[in-house]
PDB file of N, CA, C and O in Angstrom, chain B, residues numbered from 101:
ATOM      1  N   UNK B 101     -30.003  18.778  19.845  1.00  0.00           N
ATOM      2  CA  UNK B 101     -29.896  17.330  19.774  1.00  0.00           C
ATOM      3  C   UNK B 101     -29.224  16.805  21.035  1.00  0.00           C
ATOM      4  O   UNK B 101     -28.120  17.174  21.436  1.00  0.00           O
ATOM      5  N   UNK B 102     -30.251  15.629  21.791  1.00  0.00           N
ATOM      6  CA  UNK B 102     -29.533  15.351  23.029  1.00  0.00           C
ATOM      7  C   UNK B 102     -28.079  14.649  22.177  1.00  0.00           C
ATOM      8  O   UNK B 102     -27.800  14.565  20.981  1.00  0.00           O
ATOM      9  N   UNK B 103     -27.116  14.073  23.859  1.00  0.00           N
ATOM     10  CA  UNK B 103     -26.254  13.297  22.903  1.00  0.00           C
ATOM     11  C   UNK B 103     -26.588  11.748  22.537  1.00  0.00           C
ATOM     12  O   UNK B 103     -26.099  11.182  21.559  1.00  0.00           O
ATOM     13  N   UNK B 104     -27.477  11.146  23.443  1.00  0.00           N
ATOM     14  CA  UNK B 104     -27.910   9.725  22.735  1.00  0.00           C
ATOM     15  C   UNK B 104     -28.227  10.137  20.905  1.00  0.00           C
ATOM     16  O   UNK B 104     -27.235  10.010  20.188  1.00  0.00           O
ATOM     17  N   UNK B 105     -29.174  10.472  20.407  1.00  0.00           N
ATOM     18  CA  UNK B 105     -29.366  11.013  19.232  1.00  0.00           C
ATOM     19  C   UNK B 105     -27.820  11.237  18.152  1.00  0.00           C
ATOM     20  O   UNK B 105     -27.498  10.749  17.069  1.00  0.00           O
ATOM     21  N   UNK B 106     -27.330  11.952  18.842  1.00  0.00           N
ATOM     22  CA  UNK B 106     -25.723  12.338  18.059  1.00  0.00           C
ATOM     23  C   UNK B 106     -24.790  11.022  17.611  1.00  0.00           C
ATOM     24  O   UNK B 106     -24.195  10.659  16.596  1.00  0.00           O
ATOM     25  N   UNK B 107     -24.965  10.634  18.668  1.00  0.00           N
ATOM     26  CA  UNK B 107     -23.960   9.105  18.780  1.00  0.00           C
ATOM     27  C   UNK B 107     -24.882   8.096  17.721  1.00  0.00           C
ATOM     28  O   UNK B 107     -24.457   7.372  16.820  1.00  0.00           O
ATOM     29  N   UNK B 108     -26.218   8.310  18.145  1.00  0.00           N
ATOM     30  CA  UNK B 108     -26.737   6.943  17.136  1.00  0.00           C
ATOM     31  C   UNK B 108     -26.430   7.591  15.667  1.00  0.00           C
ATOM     32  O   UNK B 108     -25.878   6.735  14.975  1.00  0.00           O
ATOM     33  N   UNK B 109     -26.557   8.470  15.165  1.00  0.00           N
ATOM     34  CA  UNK B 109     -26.540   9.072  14.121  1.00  0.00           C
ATOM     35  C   UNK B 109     -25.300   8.439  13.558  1.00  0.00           C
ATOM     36  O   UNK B 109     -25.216   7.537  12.725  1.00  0.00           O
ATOM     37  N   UNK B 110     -24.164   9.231  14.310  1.00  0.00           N
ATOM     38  CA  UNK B 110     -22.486   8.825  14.286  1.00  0.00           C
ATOM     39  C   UNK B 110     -22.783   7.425  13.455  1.00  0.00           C
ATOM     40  O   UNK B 110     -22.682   7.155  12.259  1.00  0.00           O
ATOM     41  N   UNK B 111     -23.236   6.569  14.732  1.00  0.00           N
ATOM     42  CA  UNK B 111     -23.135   5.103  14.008  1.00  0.00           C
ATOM     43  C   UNK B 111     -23.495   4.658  12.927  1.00  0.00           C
ATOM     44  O   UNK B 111     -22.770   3.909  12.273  1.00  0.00           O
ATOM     45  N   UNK B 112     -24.886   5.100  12.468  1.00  0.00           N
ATOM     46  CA  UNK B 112     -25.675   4.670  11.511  1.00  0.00           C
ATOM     47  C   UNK B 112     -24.807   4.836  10.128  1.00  0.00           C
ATOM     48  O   UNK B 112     -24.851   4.278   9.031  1.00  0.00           O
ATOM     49  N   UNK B 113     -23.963   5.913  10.728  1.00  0.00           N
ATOM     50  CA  UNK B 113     -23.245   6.828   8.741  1.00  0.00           C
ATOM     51  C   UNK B 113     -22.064   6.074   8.656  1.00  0.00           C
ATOM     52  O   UNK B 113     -21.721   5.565   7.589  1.00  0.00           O
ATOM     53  N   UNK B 114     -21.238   5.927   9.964  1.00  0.00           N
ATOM     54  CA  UNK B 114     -20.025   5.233   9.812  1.00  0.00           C
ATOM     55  C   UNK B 114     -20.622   3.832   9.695  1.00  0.00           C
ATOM     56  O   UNK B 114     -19.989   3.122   8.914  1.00  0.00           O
ATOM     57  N   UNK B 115     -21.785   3.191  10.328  1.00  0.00           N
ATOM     58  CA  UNK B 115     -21.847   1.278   9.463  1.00  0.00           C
ATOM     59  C   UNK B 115     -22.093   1.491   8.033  1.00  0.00           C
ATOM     60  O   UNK B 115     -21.745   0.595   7.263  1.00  0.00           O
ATOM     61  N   UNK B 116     -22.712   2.679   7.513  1.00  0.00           N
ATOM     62  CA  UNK B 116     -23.874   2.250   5.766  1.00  0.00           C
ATOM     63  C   UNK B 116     -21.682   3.038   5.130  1.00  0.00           C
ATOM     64  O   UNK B 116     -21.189   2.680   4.060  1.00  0.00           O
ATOM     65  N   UNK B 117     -21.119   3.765   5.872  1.00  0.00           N
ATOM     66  CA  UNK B 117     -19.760   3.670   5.280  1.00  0.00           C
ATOM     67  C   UNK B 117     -19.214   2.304   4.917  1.00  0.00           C
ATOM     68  O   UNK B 117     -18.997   1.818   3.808  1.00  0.00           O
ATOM     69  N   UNK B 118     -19.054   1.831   6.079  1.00  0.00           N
ATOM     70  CA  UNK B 118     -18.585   0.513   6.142  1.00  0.00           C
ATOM     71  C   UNK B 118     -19.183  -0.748   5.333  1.00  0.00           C
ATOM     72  O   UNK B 118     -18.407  -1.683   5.137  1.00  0.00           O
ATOM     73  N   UNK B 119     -20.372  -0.837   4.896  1.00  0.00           N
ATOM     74  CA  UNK B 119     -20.806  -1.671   4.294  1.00  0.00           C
ATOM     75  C   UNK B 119     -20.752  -0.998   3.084  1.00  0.00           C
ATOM     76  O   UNK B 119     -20.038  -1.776   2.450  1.00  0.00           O
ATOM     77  N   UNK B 120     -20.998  -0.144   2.369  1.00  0.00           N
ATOM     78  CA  UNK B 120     -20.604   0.372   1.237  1.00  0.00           C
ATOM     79  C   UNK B 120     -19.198  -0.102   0.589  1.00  0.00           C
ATOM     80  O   UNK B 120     -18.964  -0.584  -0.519  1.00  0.00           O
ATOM     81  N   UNK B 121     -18.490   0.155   1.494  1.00  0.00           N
ATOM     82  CA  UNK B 121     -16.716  -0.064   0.864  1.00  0.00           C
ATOM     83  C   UNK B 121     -17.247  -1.570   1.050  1.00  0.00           C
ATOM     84  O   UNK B 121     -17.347  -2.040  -0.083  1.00  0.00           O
ATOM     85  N   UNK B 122     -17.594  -2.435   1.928  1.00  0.00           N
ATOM     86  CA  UNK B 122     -17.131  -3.635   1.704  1.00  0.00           C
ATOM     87  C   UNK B 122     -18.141  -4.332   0.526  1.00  0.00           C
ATOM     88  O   UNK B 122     -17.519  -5.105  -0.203  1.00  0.00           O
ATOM     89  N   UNK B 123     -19.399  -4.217   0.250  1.00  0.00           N
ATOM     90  CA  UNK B 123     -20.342  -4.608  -0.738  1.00  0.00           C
ATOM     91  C   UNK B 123     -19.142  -3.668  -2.127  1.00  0.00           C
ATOM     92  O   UNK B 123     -19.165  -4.322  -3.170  1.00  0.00           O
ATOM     93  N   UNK B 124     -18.510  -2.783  -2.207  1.00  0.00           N
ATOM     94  CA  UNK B 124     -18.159  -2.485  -3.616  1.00  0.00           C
ATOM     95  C   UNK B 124     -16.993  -3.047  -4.304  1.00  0.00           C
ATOM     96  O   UNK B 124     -16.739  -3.168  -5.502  1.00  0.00           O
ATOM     97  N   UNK B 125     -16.164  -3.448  -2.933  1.00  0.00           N
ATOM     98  CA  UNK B 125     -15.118  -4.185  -3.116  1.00  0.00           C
ATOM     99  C   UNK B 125     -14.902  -5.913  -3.258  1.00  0.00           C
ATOM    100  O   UNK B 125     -14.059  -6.457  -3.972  1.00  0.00           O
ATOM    101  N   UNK B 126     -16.043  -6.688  -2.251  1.00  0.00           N
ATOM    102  CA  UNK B 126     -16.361  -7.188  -2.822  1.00  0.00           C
ATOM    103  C   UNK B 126     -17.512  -8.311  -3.146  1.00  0.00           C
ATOM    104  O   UNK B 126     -17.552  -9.473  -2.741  1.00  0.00           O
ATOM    105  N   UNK B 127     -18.459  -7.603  -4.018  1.00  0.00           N
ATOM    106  CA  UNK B 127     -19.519  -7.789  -4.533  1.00  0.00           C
ATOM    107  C   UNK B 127     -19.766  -7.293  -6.115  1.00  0.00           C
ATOM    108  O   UNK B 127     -19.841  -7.829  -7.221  1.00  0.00           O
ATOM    109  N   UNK B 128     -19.871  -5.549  -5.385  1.00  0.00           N
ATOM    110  CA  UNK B 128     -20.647  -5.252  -6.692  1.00  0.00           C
ATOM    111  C   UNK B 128     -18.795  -5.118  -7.895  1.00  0.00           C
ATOM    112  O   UNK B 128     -19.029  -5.545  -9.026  1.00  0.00           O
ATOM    113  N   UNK B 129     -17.620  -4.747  -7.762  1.00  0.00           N
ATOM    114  CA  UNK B 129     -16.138  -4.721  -8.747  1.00  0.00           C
ATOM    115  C   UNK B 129     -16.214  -6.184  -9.459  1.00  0.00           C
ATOM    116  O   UNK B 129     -15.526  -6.350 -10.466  1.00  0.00           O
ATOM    117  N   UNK B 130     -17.043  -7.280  -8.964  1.00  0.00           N
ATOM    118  CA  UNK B 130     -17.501  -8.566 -10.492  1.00  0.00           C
ATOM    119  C   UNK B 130     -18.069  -8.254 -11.212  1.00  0.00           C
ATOM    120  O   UNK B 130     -17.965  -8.717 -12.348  1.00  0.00           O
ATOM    121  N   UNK B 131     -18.929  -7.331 -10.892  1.00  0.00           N
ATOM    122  CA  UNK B 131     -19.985  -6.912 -12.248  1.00  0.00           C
ATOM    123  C   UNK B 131     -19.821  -5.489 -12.724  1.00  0.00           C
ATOM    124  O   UNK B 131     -19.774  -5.349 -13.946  1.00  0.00           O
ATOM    125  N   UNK B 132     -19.717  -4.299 -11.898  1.00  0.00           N
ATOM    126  CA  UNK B 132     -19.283  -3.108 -12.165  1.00  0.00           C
ATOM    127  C   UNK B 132     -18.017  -2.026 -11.735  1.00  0.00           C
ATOM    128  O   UNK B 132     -18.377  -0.927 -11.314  1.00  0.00           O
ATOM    129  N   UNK B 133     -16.833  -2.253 -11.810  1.00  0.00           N
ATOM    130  CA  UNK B 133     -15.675  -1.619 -11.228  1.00  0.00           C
ATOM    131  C   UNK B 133     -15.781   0.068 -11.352  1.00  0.00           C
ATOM    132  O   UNK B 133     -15.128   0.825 -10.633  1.00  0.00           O
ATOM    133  N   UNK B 134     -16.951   0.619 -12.651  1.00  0.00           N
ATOM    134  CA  UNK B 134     -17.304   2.133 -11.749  1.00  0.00           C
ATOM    135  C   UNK B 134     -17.958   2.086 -10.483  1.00  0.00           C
ATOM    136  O   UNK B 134     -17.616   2.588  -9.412  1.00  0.00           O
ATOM    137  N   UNK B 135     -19.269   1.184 -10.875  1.00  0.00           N
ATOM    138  CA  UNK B 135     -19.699   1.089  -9.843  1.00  0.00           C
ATOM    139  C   UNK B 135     -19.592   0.899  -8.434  1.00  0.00           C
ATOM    140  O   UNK B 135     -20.405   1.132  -7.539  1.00  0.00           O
ATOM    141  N   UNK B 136     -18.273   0.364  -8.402  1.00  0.00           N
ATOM    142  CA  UNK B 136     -17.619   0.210  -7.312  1.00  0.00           C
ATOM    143  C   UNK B 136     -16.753   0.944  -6.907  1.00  0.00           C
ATOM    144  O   UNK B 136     -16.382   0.950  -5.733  1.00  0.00           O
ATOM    145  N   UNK B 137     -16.299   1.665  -7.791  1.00  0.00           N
ATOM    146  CA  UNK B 137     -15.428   3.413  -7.564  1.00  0.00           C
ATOM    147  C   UNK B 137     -16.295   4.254  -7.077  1.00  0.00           C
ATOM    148  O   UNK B 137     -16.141   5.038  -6.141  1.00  0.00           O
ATOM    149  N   UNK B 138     -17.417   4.036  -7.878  1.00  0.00           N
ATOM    150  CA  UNK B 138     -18.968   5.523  -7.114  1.00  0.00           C
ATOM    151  C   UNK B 138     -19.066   5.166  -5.878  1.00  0.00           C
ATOM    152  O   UNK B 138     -19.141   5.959  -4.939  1.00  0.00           O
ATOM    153  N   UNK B 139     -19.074   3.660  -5.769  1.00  0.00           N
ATOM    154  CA  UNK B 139     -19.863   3.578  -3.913  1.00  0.00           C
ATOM    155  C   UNK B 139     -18.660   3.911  -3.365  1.00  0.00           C
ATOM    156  O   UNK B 139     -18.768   4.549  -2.318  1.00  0.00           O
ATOM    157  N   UNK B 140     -17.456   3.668  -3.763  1.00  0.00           N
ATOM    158  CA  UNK B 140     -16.256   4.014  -2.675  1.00  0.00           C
ATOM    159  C   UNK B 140     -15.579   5.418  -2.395  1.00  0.00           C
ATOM    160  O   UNK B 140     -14.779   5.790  -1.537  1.00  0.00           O
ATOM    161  N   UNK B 141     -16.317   6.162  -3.632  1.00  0.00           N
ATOM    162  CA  UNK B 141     -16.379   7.721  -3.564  1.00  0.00           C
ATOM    163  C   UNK B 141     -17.769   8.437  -2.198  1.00  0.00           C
ATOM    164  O   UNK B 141     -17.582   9.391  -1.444  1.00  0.00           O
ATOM    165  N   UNK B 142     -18.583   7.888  -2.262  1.00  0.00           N
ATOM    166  CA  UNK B 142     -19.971   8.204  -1.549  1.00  0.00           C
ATOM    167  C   UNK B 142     -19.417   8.074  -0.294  1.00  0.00           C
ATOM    168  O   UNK B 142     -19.560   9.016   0.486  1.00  0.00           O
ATOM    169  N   UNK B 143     -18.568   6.697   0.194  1.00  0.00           N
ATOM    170  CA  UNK B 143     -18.561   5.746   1.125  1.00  0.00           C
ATOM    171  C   UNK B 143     -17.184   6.763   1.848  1.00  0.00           C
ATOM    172  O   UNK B 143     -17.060   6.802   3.072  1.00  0.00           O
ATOM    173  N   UNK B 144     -16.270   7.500   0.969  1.00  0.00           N
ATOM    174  CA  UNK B 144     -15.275   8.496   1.393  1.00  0.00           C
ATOM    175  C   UNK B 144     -15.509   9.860   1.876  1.00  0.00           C
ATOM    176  O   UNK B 144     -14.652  10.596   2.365  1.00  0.00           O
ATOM    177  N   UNK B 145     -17.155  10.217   1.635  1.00  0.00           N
ATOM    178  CA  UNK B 145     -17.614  11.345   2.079  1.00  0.00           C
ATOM    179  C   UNK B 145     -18.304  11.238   3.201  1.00  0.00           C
ATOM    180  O   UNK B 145     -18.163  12.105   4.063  1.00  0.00           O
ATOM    181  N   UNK B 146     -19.117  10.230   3.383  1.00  0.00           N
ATOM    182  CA  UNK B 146     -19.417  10.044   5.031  1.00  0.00           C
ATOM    183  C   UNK B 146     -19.023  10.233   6.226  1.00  0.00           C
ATOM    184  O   UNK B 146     -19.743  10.437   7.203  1.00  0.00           O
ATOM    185  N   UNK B 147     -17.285  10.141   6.177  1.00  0.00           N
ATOM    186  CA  UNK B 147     -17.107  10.381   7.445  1.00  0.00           C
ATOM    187  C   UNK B 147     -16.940  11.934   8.070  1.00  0.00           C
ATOM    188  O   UNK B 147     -17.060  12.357   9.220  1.00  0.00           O
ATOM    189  N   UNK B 148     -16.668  12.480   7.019  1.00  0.00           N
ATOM    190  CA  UNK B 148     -16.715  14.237   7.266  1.00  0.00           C
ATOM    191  C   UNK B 148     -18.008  14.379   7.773  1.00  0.00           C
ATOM    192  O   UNK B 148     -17.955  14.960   8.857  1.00  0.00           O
ATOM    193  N   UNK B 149     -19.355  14.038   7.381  1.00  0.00           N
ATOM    194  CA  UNK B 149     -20.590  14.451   7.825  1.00  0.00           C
ATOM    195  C   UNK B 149     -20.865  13.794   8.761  1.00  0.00           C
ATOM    196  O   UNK B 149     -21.599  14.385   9.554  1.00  0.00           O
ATOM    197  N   UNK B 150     -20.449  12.273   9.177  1.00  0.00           N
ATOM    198  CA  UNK B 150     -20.718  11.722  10.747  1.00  0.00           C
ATOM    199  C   UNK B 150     -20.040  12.287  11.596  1.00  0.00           C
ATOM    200  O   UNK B 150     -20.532  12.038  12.696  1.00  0.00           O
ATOM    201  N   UNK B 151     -18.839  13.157  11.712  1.00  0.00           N
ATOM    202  CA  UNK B 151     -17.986  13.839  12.514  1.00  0.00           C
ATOM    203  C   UNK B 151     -18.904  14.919  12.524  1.00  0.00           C
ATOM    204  O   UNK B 151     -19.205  15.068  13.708  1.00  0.00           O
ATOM    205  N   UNK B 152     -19.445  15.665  11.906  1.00  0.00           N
ATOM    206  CA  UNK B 152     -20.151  17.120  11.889  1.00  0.00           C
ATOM    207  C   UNK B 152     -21.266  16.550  13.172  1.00  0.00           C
ATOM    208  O   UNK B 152     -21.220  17.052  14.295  1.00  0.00           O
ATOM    209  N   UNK B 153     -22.402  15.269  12.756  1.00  0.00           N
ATOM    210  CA  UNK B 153     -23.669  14.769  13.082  1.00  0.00           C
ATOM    211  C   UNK B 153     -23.119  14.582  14.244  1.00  0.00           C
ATOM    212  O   UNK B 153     -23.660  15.399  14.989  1.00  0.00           O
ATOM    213  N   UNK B 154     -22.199  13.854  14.949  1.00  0.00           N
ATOM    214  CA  UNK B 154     -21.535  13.501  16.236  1.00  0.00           C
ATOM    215  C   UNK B 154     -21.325  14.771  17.034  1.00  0.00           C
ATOM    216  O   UNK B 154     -21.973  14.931  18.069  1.00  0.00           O
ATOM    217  N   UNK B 155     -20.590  15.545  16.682  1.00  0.00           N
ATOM    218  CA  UNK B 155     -20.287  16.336  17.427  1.00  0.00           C
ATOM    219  C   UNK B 155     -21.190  18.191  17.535  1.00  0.00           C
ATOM    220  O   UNK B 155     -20.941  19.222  18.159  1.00  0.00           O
ATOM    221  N   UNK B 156     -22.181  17.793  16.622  1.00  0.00           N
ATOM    222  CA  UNK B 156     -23.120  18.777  16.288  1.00  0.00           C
ATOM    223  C   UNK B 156     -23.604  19.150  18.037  1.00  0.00           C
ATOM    224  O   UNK B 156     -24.173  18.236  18.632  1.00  0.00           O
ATOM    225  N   UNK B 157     -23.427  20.121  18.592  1.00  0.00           N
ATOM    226  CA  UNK B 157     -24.229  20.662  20.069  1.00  0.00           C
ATOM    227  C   UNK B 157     -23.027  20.366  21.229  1.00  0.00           C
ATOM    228  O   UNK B 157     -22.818  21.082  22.208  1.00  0.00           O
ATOM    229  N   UNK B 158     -22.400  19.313  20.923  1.00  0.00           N
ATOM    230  CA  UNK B 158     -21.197  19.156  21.837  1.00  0.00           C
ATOM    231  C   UNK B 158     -20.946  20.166  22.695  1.00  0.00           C
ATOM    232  O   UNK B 158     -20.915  20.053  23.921  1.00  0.00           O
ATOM    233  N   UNK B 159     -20.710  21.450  21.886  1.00  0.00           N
ATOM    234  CA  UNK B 159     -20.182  22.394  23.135  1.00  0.00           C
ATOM    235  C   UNK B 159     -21.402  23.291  24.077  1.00  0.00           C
ATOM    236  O   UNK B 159     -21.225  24.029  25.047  1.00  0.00           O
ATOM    237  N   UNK B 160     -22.355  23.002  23.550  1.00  0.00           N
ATOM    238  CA  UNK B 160     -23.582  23.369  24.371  1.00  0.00           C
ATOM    239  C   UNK B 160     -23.844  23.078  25.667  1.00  0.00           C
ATOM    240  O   UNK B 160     -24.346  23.720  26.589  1.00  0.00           O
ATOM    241  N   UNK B 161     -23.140  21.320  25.489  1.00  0.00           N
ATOM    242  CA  UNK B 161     -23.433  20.549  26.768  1.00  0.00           C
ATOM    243  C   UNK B 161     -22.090  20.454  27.335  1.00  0.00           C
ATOM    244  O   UNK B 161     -21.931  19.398  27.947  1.00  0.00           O
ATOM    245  N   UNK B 162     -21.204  21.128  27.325  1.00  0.00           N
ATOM    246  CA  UNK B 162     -20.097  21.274  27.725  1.00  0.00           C
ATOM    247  C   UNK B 162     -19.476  22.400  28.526  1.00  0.00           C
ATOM    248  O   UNK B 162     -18.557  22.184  29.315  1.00  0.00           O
ATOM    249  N   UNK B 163     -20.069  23.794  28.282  1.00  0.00           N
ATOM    250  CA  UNK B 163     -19.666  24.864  28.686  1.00  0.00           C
ATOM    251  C   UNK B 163     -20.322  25.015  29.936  1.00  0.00           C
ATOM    252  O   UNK B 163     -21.372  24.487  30.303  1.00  0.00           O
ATOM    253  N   UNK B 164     -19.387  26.000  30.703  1.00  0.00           N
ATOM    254  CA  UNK B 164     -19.884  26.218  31.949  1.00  0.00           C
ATOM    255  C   UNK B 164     -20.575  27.263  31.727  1.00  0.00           C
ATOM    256  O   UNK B 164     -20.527  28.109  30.834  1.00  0.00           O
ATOM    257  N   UNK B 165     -21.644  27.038  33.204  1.00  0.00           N
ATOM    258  CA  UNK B 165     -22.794  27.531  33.584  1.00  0.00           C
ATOM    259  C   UNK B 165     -22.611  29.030  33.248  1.00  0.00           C
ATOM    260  O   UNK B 165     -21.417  29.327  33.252  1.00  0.00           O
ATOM    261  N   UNK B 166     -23.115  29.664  33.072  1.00  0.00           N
ATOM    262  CA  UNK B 166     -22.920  31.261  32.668  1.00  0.00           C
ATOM    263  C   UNK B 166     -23.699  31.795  34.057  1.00  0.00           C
ATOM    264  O   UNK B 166     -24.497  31.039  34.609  1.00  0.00           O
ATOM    265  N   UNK B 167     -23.441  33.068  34.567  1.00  0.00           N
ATOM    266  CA  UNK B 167     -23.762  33.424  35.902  1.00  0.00           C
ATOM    267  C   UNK B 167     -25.622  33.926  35.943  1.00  0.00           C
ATOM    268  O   UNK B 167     -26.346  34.064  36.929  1.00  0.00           O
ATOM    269  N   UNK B 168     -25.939  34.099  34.506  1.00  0.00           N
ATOM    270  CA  UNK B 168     -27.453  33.366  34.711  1.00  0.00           C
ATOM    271  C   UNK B 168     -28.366  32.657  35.124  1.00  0.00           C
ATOM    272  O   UNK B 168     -29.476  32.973  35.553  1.00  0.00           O
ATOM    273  N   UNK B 169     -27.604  31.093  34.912  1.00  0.00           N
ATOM    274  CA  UNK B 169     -27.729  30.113  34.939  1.00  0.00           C
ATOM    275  C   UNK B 169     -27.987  29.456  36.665  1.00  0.00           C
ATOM    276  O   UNK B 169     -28.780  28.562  36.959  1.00  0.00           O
ATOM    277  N   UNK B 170     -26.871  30.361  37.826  1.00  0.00           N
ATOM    278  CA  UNK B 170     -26.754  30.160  39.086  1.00  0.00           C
ATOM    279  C   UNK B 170     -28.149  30.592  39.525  1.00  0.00           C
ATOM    280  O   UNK B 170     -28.859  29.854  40.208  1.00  0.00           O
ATOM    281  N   UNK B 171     -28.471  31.635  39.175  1.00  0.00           N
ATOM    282  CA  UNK B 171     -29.655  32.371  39.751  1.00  0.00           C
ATOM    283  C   UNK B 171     -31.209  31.258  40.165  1.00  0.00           C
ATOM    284  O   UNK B 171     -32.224  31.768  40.639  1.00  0.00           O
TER     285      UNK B 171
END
């Protein structure tokens, strides 16, 4: 995965985070307060997997050249 790809990813999980907590808190807690515990449970697991999606290959594109590589 180049890193443009990584980063958009990043974003996409941390905004549908962000709108999750804010649609459960407040929107959907007038009509359903599980319902608004589930999305804020879902909305608490995202960021572990946008940190994974972000930094997924990182060190690929980071490490130095191996003496292969010169040839």
């Amino acid at each position: 995965m180049d890193r443009r790809t990584r980063q958009r990813g990043y974003f996409w999980l941390m905004g549908t985070c962000l709108v999750l907590i804010l649609l459960a808190w407040n929107v959907v807690r007038l009509w359903s307060t599980t319902a608004a515990v589930l999305m804020s449970v879902v909305a608490a697991l995202i960021p572990p997997v946008a940190a994974f999606v972000g930094n997924q290959g990182a060190l690929d594109e980071s490490s130095p050249p191996t003496p292969d590589e010169d040839q």
